[in-house]
C-alpha positions as CSV (number, residue, x, y, z in Angstrom):
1,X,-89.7,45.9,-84.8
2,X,-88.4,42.7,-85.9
3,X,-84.4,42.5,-85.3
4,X,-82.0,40.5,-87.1
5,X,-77.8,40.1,-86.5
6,X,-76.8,40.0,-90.3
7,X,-73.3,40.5,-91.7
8,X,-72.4,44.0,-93.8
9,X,-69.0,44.2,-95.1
10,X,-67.7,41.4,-93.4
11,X,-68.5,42.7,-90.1
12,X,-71.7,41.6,-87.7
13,X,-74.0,43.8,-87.3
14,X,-77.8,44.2,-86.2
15,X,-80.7,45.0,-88.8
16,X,-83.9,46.8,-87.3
17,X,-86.8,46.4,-89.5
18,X,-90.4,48.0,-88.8
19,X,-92.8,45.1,-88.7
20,X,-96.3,47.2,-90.1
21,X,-97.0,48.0,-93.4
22,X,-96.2,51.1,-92.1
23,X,-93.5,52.6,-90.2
24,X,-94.2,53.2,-86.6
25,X,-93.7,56.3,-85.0
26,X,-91.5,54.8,-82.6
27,X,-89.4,53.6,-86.1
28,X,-89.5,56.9,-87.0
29,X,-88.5,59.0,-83.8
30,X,-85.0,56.3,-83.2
31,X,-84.6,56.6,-87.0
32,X,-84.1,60.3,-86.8
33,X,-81.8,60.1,-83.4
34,X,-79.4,58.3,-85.9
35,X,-79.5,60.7,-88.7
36,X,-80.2,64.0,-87.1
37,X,-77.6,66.1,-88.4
38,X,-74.3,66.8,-86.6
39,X,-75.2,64.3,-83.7
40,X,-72.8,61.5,-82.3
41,X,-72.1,60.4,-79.7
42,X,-69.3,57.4,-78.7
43,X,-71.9,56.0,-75.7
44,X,-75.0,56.3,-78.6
45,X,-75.0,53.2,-81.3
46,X,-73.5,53.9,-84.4
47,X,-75.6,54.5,-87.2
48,X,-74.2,52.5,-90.8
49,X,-77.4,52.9,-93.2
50,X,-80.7,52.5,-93.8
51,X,-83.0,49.7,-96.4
52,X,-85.4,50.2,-98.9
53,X,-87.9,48.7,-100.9
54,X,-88.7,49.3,-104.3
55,X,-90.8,51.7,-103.6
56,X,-88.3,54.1,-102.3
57,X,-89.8,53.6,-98.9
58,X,-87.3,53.3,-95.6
59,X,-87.8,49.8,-94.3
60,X,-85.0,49.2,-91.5
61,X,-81.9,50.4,-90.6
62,X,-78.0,48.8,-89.7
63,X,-76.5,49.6,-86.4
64,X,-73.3,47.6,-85.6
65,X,-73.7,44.5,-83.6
66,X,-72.1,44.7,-80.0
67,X,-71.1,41.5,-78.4
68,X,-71.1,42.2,-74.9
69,X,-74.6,42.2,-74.6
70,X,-77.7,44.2,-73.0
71,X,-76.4,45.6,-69.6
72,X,-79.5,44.1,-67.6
73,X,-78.4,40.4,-68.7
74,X,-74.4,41.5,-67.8
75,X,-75.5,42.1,-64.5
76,X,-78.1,39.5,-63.6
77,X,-75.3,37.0,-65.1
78,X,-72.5,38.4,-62.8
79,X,-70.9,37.8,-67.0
80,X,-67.8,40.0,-64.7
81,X,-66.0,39.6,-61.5
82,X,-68.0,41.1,-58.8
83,X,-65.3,43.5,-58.0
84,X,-64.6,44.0,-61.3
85,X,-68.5,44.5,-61.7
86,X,-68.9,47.2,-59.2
87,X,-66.2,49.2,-60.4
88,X,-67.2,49.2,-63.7
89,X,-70.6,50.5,-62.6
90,X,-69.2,54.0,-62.0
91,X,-67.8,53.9,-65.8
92,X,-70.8,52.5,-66.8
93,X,-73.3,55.5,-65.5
94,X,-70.8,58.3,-66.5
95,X,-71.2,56.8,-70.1
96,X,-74.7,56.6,-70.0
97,X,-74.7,60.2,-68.6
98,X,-72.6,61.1,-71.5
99,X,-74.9,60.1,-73.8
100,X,-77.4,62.0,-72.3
101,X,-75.7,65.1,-72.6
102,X,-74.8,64.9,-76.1
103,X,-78.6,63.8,-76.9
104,X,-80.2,66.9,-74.8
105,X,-77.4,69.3,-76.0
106,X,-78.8,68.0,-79.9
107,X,-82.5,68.6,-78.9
108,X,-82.9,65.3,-79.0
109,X,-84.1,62.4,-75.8
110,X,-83.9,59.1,-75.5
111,X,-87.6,58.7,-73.7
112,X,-87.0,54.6,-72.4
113,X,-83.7,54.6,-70.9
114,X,-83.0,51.7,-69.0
115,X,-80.1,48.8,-68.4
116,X,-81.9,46.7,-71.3
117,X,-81.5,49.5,-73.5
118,X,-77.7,49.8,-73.1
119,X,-75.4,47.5,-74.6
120,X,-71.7,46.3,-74.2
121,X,-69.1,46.4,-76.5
122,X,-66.2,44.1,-76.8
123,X,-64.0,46.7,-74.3
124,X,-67.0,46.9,-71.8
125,X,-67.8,50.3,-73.0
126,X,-72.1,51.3,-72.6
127,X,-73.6,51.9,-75.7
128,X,-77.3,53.5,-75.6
129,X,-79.7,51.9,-78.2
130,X,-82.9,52.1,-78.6
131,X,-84.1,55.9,-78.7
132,X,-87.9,56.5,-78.9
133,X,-88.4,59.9,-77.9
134,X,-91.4,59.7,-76.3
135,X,-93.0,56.4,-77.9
136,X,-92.0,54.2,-75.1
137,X,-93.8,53.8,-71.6
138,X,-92.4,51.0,-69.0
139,X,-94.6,50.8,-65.7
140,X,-91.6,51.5,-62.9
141,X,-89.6,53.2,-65.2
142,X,-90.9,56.5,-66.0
143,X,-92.3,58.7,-63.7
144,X,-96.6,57.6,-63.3
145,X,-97.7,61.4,-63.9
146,X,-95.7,61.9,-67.1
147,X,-97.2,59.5,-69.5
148,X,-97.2,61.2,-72.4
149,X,-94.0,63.4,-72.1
150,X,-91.3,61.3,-73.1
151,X,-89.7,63.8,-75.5
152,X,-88.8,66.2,-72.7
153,X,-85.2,65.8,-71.3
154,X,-86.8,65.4,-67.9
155,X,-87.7,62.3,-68.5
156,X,-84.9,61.2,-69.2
157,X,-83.5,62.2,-66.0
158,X,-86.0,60.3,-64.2
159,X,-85.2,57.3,-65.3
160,X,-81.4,57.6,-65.8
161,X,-81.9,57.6,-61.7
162,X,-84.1,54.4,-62.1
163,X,-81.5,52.8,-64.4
164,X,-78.8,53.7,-61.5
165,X,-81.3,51.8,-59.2
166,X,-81.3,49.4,-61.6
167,X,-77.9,48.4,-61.9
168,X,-77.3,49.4,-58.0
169,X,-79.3,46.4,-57.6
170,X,-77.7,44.1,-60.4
171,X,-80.6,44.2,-63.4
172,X,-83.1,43.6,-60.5
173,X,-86.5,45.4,-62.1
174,X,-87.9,48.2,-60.0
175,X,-91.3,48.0,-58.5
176,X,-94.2,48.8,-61.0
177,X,-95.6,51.1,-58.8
178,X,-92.2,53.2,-58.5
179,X,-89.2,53.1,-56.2
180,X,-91.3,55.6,-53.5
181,X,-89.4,55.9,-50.3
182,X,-85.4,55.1,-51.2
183,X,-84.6,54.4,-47.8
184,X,-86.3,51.4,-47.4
185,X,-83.7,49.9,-50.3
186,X,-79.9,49.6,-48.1
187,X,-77.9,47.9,-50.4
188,X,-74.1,47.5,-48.9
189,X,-72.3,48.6,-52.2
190,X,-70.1,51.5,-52.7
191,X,-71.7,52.0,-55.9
192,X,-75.4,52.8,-53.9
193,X,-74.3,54.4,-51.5
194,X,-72.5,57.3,-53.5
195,X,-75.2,57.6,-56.6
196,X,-78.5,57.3,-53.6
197,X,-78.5,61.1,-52.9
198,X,-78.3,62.0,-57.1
199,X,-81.3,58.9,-57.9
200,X,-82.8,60.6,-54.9
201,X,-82.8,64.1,-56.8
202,X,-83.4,62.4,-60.6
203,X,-86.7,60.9,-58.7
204,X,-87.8,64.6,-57.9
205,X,-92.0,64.3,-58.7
206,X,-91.1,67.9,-59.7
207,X,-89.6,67.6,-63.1
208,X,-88.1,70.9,-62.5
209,X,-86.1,69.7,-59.0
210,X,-84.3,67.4,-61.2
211,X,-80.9,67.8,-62.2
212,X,-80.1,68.6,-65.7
213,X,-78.1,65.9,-67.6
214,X,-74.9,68.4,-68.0
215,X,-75.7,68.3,-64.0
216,X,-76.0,64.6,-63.9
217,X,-72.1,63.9,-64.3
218,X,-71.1,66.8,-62.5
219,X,-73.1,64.8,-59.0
220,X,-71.4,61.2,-59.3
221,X,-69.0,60.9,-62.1
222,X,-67.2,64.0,-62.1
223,X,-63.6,61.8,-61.6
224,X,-64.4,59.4,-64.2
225,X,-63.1,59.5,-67.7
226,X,-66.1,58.2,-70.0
């Protein structure tokens, strides 16, 4: 999809576009994230409207532009303090987690969750974009067996524990092959050492060993305020 930052009632904000003459189903699945009926979320992007051409046929969509950037890039920049940095990363996960759990409470997913798919607003908040229920595969990411099954909530669970890996380890990408054997990662951070044990559990090859996502908070973040 092409992506564009445009302005919409004197505000910034970003405008998706499909880039085919027709719209792809991975248009289509975070299309309907944003307009299935009674979902919101404050840790999912807002959705403003839609475009059109003149044939009456949807052509993009206007989300609001957040400035603090992709999360990945905010970490590999050290853009905050480093003590600053690793405290946020508790408030951080508990939002993403909180997305989650409105997303699989709606029957909806997210199916690529990852640090470059959450974004920053100007109060440091994590915002999930970028919902493709199931059209989105990244080697390291998602669990090797589970290809094609990135519309079940498990999936999600798997890599929410690769994200927390992820940002454990400052936007570093996780092996392609998969994060196998956790203890060979000892990262000196308070942050690792008290989310290892629930990325441990989220990495489950069983999808049914994993934690649900109302679960999820409940392991790490149940004194944080989201």
């Amino acid at each position: 999809m092409y992506v564009s930052k445009v302005k919409y009632r004197g505000r910034p904000c970003v405008w998706k576009q499909h880039n085919s003459p027709g719209q792809t189903l991975a248009f289509q699945a975070e299309l309907e994230v944003y307009t299935w009926p009674a979902f919101e979320s404050p840790h999912v992007a807002k959705f403003i409207g839609y475009t059109s051409n003149e044939f009456a046929k949807v052509t993009g969509f206007v989300l609001p532009y957040y400035d603090g950037g992709d999360l990945k890039w905010a970490l590999r920049l050290r853009k905050y303090p480093e003590s600053y940095q690793e405290d946020s990363k508790f408030r951080w996960a508990a939002q993403i987690a909180h997305a989650l759990v409105a997303l699989h409470q709606s029957g909806l997913t997210h199916g690529d969750l990852r640090c470059e798919n959450v974004v920053l607003d100007h109060e440091g908040n994590a915002i999930v974009i970028d919902m493709v229920r199931g059209w989105g595969y990244m080697d390291g990411w998602a669990p090797c067996t589970e290809k094609d099954v990135g519309s079940d909530p498990k999936w999600d669970i798997y890599t929410f524990g690769v994200t927390l890996w992820e940002m454990a380890h400052n936007g570093q990408e996780p092996p392609k092959e998969g994060l196998g054997n956790l203890e060979q990662f000892t990262i000196g951070t308070d942050f690792w050492a008290k989310n290892k044990e629930l990325v441990s559990k989220c990495l489950a090859l069983d999808p049914e060993q994993r934690p649900s996502a109302l679960e999820v908070p409940a392991s790490g973040c149940e004194n944080l305020v989201a």
